[in-house]
N, C-alpha and C positions, 0 to 999 in steps of 0.2 A: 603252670603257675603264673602269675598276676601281678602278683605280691615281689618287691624288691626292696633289700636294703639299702643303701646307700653307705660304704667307706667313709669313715673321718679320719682326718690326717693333721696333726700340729702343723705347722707352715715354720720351719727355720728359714729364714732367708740371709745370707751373709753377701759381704762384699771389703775386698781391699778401700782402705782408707786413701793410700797412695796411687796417683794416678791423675788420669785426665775427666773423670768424673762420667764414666757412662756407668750408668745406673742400674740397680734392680730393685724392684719394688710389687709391692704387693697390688690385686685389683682397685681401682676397674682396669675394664681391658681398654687395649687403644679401639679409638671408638670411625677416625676414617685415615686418609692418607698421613702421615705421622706431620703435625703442622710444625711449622707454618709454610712447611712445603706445602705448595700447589699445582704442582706437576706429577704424572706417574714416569717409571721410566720404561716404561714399555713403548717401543717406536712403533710408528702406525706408518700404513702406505703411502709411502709418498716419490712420484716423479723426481727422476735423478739428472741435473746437469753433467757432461761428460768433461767438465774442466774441475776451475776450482771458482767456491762462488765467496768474495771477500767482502758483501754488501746486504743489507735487510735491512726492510721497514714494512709497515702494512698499513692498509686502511681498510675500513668498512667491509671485513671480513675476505681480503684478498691479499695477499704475499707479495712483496715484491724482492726478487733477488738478482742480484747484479753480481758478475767477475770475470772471470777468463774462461770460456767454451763456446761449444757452437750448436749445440744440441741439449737436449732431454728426451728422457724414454722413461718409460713406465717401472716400476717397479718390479724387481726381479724378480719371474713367476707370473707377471700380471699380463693381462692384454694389452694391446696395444700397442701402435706403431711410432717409432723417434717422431722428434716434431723438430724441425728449423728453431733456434735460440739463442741469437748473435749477442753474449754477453749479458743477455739478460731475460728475463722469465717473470711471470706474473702467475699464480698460484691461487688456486681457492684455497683457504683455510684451513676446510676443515673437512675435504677429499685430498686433499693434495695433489691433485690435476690442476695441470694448465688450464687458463682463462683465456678469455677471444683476445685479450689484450698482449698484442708481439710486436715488441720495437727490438730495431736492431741498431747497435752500436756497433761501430765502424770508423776506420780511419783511413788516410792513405798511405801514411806512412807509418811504419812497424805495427805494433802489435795493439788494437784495440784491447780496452779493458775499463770496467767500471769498479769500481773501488767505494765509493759512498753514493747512501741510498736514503735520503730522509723527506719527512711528508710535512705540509702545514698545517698548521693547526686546523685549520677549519676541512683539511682530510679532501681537500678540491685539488690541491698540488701536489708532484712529486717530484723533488729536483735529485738528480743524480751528476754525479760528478767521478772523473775519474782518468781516463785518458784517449778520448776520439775527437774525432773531427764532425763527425754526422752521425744523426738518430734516423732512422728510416728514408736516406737520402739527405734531409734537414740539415746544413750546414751548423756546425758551433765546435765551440771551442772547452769541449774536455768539463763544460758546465751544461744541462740543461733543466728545463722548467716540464714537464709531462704535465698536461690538463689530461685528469684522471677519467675523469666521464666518458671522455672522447678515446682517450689513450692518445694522446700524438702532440708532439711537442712544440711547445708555443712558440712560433719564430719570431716575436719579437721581443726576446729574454733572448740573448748572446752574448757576454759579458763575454770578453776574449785572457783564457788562461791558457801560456804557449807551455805550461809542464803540467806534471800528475799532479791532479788533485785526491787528496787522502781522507776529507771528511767533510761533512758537514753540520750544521747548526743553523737553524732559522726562527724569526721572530714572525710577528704580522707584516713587519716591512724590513726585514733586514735578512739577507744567508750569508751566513758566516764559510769561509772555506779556511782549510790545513793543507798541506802538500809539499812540491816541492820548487815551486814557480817564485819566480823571481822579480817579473811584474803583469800586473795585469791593465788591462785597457792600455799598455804601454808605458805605466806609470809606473816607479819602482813601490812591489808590496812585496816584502821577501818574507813569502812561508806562509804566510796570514792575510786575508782581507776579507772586506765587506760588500756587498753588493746590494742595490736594492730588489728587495724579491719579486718585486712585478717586472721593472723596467732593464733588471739587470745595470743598472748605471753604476759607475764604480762610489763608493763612498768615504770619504775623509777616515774612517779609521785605519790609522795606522800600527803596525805591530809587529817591526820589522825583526825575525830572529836568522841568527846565522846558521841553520843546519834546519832537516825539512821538519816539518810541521807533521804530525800524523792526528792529531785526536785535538776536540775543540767541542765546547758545552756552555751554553748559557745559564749563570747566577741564578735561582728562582726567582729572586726580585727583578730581572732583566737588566740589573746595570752593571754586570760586570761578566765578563766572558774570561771562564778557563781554557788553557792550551797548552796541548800535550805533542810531544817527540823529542826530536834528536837533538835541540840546541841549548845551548850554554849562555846566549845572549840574549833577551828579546830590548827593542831599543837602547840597547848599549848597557844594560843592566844585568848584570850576573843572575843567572837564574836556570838552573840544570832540568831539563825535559819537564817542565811545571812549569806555569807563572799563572798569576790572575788580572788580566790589566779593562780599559775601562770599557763600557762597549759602546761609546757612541766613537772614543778619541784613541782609544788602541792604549792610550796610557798605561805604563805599569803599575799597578796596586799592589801586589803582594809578588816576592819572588820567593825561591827555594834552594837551598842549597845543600836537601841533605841524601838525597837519590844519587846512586854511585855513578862515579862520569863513565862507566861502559853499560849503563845501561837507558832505557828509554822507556816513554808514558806511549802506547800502541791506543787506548783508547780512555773516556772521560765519559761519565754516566750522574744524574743526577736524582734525587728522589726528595722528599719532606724534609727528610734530618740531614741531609750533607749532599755530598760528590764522594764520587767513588772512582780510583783510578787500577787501569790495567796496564801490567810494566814489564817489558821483556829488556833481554838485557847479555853480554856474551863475555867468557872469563871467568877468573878468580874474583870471590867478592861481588860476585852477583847478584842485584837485586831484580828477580824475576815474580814476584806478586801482587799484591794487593793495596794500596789505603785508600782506608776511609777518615773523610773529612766534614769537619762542622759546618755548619754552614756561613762559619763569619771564614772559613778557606784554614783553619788550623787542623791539622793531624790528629787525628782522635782514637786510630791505631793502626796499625802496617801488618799485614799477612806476608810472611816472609819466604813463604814456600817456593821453591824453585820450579822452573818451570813456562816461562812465557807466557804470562797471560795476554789472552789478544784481544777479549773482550769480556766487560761487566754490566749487569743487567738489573736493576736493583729493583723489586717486585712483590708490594705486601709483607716489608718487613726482610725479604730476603734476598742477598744477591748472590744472583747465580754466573757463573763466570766460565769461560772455553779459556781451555790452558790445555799445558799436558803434565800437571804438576808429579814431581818425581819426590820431593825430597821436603817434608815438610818439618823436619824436626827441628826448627827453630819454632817452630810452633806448638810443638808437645806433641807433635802427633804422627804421620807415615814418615817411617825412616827415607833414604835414598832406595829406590827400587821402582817396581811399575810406574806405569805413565797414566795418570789419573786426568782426561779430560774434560769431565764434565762435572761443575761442581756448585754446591750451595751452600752459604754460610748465613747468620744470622746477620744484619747490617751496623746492629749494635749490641753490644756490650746486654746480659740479662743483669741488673744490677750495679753495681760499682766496676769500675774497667779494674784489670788486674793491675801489680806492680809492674813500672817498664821490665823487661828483659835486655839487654845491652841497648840501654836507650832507649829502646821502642816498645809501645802497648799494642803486646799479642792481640791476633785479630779474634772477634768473635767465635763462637768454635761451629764448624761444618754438623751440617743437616746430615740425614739420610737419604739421597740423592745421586745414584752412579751411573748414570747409563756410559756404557763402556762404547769409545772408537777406536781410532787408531792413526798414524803420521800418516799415512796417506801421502800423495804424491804433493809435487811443487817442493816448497821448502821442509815438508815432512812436518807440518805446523802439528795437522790435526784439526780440529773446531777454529775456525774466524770469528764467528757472527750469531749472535744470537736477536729473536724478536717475538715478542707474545702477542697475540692475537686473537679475534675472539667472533665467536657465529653461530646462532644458536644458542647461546646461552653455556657455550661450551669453549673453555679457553686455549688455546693449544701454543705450547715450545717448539718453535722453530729453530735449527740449528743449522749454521751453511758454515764450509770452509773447505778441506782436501781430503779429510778421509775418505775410505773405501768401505770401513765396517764401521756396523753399527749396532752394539749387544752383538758382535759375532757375525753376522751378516751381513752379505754383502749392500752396500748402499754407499750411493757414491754423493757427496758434495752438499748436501741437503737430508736432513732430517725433520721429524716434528714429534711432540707429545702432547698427551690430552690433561685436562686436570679431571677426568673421569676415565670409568673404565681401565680401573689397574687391573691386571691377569697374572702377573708374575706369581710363585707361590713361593715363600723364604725357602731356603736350601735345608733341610732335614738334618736337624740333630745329634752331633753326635754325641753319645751319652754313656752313663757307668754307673757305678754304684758300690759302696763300700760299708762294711760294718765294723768298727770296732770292737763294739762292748755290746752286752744286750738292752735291747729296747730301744735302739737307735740303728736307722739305716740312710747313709748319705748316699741321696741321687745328685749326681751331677753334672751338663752339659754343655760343653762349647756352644756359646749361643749362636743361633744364626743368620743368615746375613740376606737379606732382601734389597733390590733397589732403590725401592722408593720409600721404604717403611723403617726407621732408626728401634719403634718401639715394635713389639712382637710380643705375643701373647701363646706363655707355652702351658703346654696340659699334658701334666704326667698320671698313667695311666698303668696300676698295678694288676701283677698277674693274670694277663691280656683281657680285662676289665673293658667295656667299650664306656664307661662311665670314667672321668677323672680323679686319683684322689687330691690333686692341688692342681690349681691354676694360678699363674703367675704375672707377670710381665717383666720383661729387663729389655735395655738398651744398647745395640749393637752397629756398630759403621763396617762398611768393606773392610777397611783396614785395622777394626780395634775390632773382635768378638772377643770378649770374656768369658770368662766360667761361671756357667749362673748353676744354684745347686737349692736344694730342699732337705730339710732331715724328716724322715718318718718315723713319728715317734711313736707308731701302735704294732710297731712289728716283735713279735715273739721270737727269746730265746729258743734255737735249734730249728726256726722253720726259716725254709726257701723263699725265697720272692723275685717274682722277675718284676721289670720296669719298661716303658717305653716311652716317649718324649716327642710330638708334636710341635711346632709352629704356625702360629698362623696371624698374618698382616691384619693391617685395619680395614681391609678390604671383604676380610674373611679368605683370601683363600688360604691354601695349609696344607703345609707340606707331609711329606708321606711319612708314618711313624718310625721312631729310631729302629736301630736293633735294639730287640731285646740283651736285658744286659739281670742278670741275677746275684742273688747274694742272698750267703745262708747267715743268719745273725748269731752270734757264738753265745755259750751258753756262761761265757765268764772273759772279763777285759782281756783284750789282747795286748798285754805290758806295751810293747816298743811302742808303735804308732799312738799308743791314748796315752803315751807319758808327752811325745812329741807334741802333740796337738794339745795338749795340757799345759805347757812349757812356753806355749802362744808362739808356735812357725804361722808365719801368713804364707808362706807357701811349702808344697809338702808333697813331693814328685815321687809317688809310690813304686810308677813305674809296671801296674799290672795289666797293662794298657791291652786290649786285642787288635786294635786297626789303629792304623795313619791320618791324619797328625795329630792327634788328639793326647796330650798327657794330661790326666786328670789330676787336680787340684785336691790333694786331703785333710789340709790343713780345714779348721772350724770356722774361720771367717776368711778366710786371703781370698778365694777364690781368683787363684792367680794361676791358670792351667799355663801347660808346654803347649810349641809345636813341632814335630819330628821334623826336621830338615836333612833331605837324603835317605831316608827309610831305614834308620839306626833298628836293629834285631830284636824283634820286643819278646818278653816272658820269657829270659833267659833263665834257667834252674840249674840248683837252688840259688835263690838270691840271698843276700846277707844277713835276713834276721833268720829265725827260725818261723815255723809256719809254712805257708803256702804263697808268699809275695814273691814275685818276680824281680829281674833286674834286666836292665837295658844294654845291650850289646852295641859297640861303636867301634868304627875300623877304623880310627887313624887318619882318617885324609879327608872325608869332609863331611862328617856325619856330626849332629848334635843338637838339643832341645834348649830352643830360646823360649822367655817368658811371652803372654799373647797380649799384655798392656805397657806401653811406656811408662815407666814411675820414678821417684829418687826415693834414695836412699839418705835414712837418718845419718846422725852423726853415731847412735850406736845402733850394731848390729852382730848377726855369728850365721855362720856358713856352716853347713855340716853336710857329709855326705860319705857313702861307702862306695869303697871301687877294688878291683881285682884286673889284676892286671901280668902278663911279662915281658912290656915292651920295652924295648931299650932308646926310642925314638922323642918317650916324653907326651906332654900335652897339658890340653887345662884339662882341669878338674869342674872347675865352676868358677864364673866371673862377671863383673857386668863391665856390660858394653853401651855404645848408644847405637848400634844398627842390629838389624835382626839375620836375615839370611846373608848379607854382606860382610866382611872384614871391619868391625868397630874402629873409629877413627881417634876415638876417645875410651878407656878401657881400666879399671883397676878393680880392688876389693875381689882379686882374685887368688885361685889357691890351684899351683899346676904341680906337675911331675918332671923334671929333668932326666935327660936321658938314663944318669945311672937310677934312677929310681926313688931321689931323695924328692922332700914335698917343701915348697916354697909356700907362705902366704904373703901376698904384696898389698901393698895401700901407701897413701900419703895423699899430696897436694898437688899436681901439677907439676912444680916445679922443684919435686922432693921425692922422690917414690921410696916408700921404705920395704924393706923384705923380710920377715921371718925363716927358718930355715930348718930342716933337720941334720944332723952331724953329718960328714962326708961317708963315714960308713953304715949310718941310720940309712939305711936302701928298702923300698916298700915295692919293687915289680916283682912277685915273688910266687906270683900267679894264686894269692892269698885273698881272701875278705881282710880288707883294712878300711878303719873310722877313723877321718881328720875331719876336725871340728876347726874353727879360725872364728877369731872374736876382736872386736875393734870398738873402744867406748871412750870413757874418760879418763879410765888407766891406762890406753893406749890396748896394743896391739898382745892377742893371744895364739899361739896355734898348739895344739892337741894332737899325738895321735893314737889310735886303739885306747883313750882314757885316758893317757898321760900327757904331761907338758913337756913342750919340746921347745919352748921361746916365749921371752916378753919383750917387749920394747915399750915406749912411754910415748910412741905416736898417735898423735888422735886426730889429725886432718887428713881428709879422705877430700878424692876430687867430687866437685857436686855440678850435677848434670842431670838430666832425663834420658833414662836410658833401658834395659831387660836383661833379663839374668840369663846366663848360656852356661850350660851345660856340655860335654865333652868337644867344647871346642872355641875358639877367637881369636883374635887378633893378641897375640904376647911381646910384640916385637918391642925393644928395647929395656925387659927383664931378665935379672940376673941372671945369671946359668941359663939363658935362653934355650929349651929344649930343640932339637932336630924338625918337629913338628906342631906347629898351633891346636893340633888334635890330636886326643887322646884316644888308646886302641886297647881296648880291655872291657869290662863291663862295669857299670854305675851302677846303685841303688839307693833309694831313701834319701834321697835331696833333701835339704830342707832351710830356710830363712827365714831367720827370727825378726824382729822390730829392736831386739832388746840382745846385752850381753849376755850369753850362757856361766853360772860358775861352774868352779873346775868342778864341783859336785856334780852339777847336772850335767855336765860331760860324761864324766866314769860312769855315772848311773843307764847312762843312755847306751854306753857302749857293754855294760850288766847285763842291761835287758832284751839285747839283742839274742840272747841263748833263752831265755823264759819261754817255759813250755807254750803251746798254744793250743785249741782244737784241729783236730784232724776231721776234715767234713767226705762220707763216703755220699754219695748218691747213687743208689743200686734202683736200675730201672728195672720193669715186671718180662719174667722170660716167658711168662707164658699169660694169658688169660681169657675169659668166656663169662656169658653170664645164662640164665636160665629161663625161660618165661611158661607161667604155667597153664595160660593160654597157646601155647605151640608144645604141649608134652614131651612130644618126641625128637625137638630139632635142636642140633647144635649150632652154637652160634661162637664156636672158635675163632674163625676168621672173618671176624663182623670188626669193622672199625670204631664200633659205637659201644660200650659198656650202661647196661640199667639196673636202675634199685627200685624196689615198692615191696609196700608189704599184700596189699590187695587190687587185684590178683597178683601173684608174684613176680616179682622180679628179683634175683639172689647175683652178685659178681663175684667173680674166684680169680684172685691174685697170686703169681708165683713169682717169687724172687730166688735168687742164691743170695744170703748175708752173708758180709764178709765178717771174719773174727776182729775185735778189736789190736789194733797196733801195739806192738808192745811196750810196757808200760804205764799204758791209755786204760782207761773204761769207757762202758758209754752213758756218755750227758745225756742226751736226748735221741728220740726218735720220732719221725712224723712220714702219713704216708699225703704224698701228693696227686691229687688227680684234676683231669681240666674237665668243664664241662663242654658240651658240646654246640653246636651252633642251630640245633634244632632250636624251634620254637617253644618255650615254656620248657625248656631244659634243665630251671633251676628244679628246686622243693620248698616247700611252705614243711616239708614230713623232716624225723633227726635220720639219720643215719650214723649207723652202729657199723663200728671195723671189730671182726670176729676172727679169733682163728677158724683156719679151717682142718676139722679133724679126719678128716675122711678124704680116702682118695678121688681124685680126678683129670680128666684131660681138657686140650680146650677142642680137640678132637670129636672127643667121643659122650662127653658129659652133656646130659638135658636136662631137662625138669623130674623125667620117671626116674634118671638114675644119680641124683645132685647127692653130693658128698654131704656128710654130718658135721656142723659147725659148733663151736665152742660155744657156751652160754654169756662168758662175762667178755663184754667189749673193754677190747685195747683202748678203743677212745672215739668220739664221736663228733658230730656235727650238727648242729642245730640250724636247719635250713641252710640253702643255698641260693641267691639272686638267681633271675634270670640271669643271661650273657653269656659268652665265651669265656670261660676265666679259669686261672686257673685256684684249687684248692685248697687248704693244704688243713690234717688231721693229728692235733698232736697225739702217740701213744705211749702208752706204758710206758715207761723206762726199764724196771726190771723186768715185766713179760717179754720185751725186745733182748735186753740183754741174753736172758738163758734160752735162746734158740740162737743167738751170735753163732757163724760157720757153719752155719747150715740151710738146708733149700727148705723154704718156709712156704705157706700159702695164708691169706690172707682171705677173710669173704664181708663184701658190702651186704647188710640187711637195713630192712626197714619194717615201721608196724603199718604206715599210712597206704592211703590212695596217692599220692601226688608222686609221678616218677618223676627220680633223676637220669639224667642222661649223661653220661661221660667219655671222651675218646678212650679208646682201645691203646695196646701198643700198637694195632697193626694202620693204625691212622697216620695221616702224612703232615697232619697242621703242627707249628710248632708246639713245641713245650707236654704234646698232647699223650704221650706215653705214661702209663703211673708210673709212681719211682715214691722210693725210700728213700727220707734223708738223713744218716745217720751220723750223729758230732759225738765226736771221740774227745776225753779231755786227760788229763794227770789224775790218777789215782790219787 
């Protein structure tokens, strides 16, 4: 067959209101590397120094990199033998091998080392600066001039600096240094001076600060020079690691006084709209980030992320910056935890800047950009230095400083990236799917996470269909993936459906497809969860989860999934409502599912959730915190268990906590299903539990922060009745968090409907089957892995099931039989196919064509054509011809009237899903 249909699918797309704003939305797809990033993060070969390299600049498509080693060698795997590199290395582009171009840096006394590395404008000069005595024999002093053409250092540029120089800066006729020198030509410049750039001759600017100089940048207009480090003074003027003074006379123009005195400006970078500064810093009260500045030198916002930043790079709208940031949640965004060094953020504000946050306007919000390293030797920095560069028409990220790894691999001191050529493929899917009520089936999956690519385009993919029925797009960082979800709204009452879920970058490539993940859609509401999600929870932790860390999201718009932390017991039976839902198993000591987005919480809201339990030990129940896999530092709007078994809900202000409580002998470990609900609005403070009220109070300040919702476990330290343990040991089910106060109706109601009948789904796969061809007379094809239908010449299939009898109580709703086709070519039919009983006996043994069993005249139920594809089928039947064969071994047979065969897996096939099967839903009489 030739001929295909093509699936339509409604497109629900939901998402939490609350949050930091990563996005999901509908096509087009992302169309290249997710902008305004211009880099991939996939490292390319490149020659490794065997020290640490704390210097870069380039020209005319050649690298240059300066620090502490004595060598280079090829990259790991690669040809090639070490090369001599006394401090410093010159680099093609865009091989990343060394150039004919080798100076060595050398001293007589201790330890040579280059430290700044910058070029003149006109790309003819390259002055380095740092701490030696002589460049390839060349005597100088800790400064020199490199004529680039030649490679070799201009001996009549020797400006005499007797300490470490830390940066530089150069005009047409002026080089600015930073460091830690006290005078130069003999003359006192303490920290700061000028030289002129040909002659080396020392120049009347002065800019004397008490403590060393590290980072220094000329104004775009050229008449004022910023400088950055360690001092409190510059000419006797109050001014902490910042100042702006003039650049002919050293004069101060602008000083700063609001950077914490333990910490320091490491480096100064400049672009069209401002200066951007990079700040480490050591202590309590650290400022270890970011600002960015206007160009008249005013603060325009501060990235307060911890972390050591050692350098920024500001580049088409984006700067990209080497840290090791740990701890961003002054920012809205990675709690305390991993060491994120390699980063990209936007340089301004898209819009109106936010409101300050304690004073200060949060920085622009980060790109999709992680290429991963590591502390690496020396001080355990990680990334120093960054430089872009360009050859070819191909631009590539240069990276130098101590690490070892680079994306996991080993690579030492020096890396680079391309702005072409991404390979990486986003990380695969993980995915689910749920039905409520009929005619509706929620897919939904943790979205996934790529290095270089923030938007992703995913394509979900029904009943292993090689065709999509929705394609999407949403937005995802390392540290933020959300729950991106679709609702299909062409799925039919009592029939099966499996799903699968794709990724793939703006590059195209694309990751391997999820697991299949199925759901059979009921033949009538399932009460509990569609009152829930009716009742408007934005999150809704159902808890029927099959693999780690994924908890799927069921609420209708929150898309606000779990992540397992510690591998809590999943699909623990029965769980708390009635039906087939699961519950979540936790052991007390450090198991528990935190939300996957930072968000705050309103002023009103309700907590609800079921637990079983007999521990005498205590714990939370659910709470929010502001850290995720760490101990929350900040913590309330929580609802735990004390040791003897009684349930607290706590809230208030900060400087207030209040607690609701149940009686001293109201005790719930009792190794029972129990419902506490907790509600907090403008009547203040509610708790609930199994439907009833168990406390009010008239408290309605709640502490406000950005923080995630946790689940059997957090930090409780300084709440009443303090339980024995911050984690709870028992089992969870049916989470859920409203936006809104629940009333005491909609409590009891919910705790009602937690017994409401629901379907019972059998799935009875075929014990036996064969089919017949009336072109091979005489041959059985029992143990053929392929099943065919046609009417001419014939092909007949014979299905045997054992049906189970309905459950008691139950009847059956519906019946459908499923089959997959197969991967032959032209496998579908343009022909119907009729499911017939089959009246007559048979084997898959012994039955052919001469001796094919007699089949019933009136079809159970049919199918009108089937696509090409691998997919699977599915045929609704009879209801009452299904029911009065219930508890007995049945057979089944495929006919057809046409020429056009179907092709179908067997049971004795090994591809998924590919077995027939029966899927029979049971409901209430």
């Amino acid at each position: 067959m030739r001929r295909s249909r093509g699936l339509t699918a409604a497109l629900v797309l939901s998402l939490a209101g609350a949050g930091t704003g990563i996005g999901l939305v509908l096509m087009p797809e992302a169309s290249a590397i997710t902008q305004p990033v211009a880099f991939t993060a996939d490292e390319l070969p490149t020659w490794q120094p065997n020290g640490i390299v704390f210097a870069m600049d380039q020209a005319n498509g050649t690298v240059f990199a300066g620090g502490t080693f004595s060598a280079v060698r090829p990259p790991d795997g690669a040809a090639g033998a070490e090369q001599e590199a006394v401090n410093f290395v010159a680099l093609d582009a865009a091989t990343g091998a060394p150039s004919s171009c080798k100076l060595s840096f050398t001293t007589g006394d201790g330890s040579a080392t280059v430290r700044a590395l910058t070029v003149s404008k006109d790309k003819k000069t390259l002055y380095a600066a740092g701490y030696f005595g002589a460049v390839n024999g060349t005597p100088l002093s800790s400064v020199a001039a490199i004529d680039i053409e030649t490679c070799t250092p201009k001996a009549s540029f020797h400006p005499a600096f007797p300490a470490t120089v830390r940066a530089l800066a150069v005009t047409d006729d002026t080089l600015y240094a930073a460091g830690d020198f006290s005078t130069v030509e003999g003359q006192t410049r303490e920290r700061f001076a000028a030289v002129d750039a040909t002659s080396g001759a020392l120049k009347p600017f002065v800019a004397n600060a008490d403590e060393p100089g590290r980072a220094i940048e000329l104004s775009n207009d050229g008449q004022n020079v910023l400088l950055g480090g360690d001092f409190f003074t510059v000419n006797g003027k109050n001014s902490h690691a910042l100042a702006v003074v003039n650049a002919t006379t050293g004069a101060v123009t602008k000083t700063y006084g609001n950077i914490p005195s333990n910490s320091v400006v490491k480096h100064i970078a400049a672009d069209s709209t401002g200066y951007y500064t990079g700040n480490e810093g050591s202590g309590g009260g650290v400022f270890d980030g970011r600002i960015g500045l206007t160009t008249d030198f005013n603060e325009k916002w501060r990235d307060r992320c911890l972390g050591a930043t050692q350098f920024v790079l500001p580049y088409d709208g984006v700067l990209y910056s080497s840290s090791h940031a740990h701890d961003c949640s002054l920012e809205g965004q990675f709690p305390d935890g991993k060491r994120n060094f390699l980063l990209a953020q936007l340089t301004d504000h898209e819009g109106a800047a936010p409101a300050p946050v304690d004073g200060f306007v949060r920085s622009p919000k980060k790109l999709g950009w992680h290429p991963t390293a590591n502390d690496g030797i020396g001080e355990g920095i990680g990334p120093r230095v960054m430089a872009i560069a360009e050859k070819s028409d191909t631009k590539y990220m240069w990276v130098g400083g101590e690490f070892t790894l680079i994306n996991g691999k080993a690579q030492q001191a020096l890396t680079r990236f391309a702005s072409t050529g991404d390979v990486g493929a986003p990380t695969t899917p993980v995915s689910s799917a749920s039905s409520v009520k009929p005619g509706e089936a929620q897919v939904r999956w943790r979205t996934s996470y790529d290095q270089d690519d923030s938007k992703l385009t995913y394509r979900v993919y029904r009943n292993g269909s090689a065709t999509p029925v929705a394609t999407l797009s949403a937005d995802s960082l390392e540290y933020e993936r959300r729950q991106a979800s679709w609702t299909d709204t062409t799925v039919k009452a009592g029939l099966s459906y499996s799903y699968r879920v794709t990724a793939t970058d703006a590059a195209g490539n694309t990751s391997a497809l999820s697991a299949s993940t199925s759901v059979t859609v009921p033949t009538a509401v399932n009460a509990y969860p569609n009152q829930v999600r009716a009742d408007g929870a934005e999150l809704f932790w159902r808890y029927d989860d099959t693999v780690s860390p994924y908890v799927a999201d069921s609420s209708e718009n929150g898309n606000t999934s779990g992540i397992q932390l510690n591998a809590p017991a999943l699909r623990q039976s029965p769980g708390a409502v009635s039906g087939t839902s699961t519950a979540m198993g936790f052991n007390g000591t450090s198991q528990q599912v935190y939300s996957d987005h930072r968000q705050t919480v309103g002023a009103s809201y309700t907590l609800e959730t079921w637990f079983k339990t007999s521990s005498s030990r205590g714990g939370k129940l659910i709470g929010f915190g502001n850290n995720t896999d760490r101990s929350s530092s900040l913590y309330d709007k929580t609802v735990y268990m004390t040791n003897t078994g009684r349930l607290f809900f706590g809230s208030g202000s900060s400087s207030s906590w209040k607690t609701l409580s149940t009686g001293l002998f109201d005790t719930f470990n009792d190794n029972k299903w129990h419902h506490v609900v907790a509600t907090q609005g403008p009547a203040g403070m509610a708790l609930y539990v199994d439907g009833q009220a168990k406390g009010t109070n008239n408290t309605t300040a709640s502490q406000q922060y950005e923080g995630f919702w946790h689940v059997g476990g957090d930090n409780l330290g300084g709440w009443s009745s303090k339980p024995s343990s911050n984690f709870f040991a028992g089992q969870i089910d049916e989470t859920a968090v409203y936006p809104k106060v629940l009333t005491q109706a909609q409590v009891k109601n919910h705790f009602d409907l937690a017994k409401a009948p629901t379907d019972t789904v059998s799935t009875v796969s075929a014990t036996e089957d064969t089919y017949i061809n009336q072109g091979a007379p005489s041959t059985a094809y029992g143990t053929s892995t392929s099943l065919a239908v046609r009417g001419t010449s014939a092909y007949e299939t014979y299905l045997r099931f054992d049906i189970p009898a309905a459950p008691a109580g139950q009847v059956l709703k519906s019946a459908s039989l499923q089959v997959k086709t197969s991967t032959a070519a032209g496998a579908g039919t343009a022909d119907t196919v009729s499911v017939v009983p089959v009246t007559g006996t048979w084997s898959g043994a012994g039955t052919t064509f001469k001796t094919k069993p007699t089949l019933g005249t009136t079809p159970l139920g049919t199918i009108a054509g089937v696509p090409d594809g691998s997919a699977v089928q599915s045929v609704q039947l009879d209801t009452a011809a299904v029911s009065a064969v219930l508890g007995t071994n049945y057979s089944l047979g495929l006919t057809s009237t046409g020429t056009d065969p179907l092709w179908i897996w067997s049971s004795e096939a090994t591809a998924a899903d590919a077995s027939p099967q029966l899927v029979l839903t049971f409901g209430a009489k």
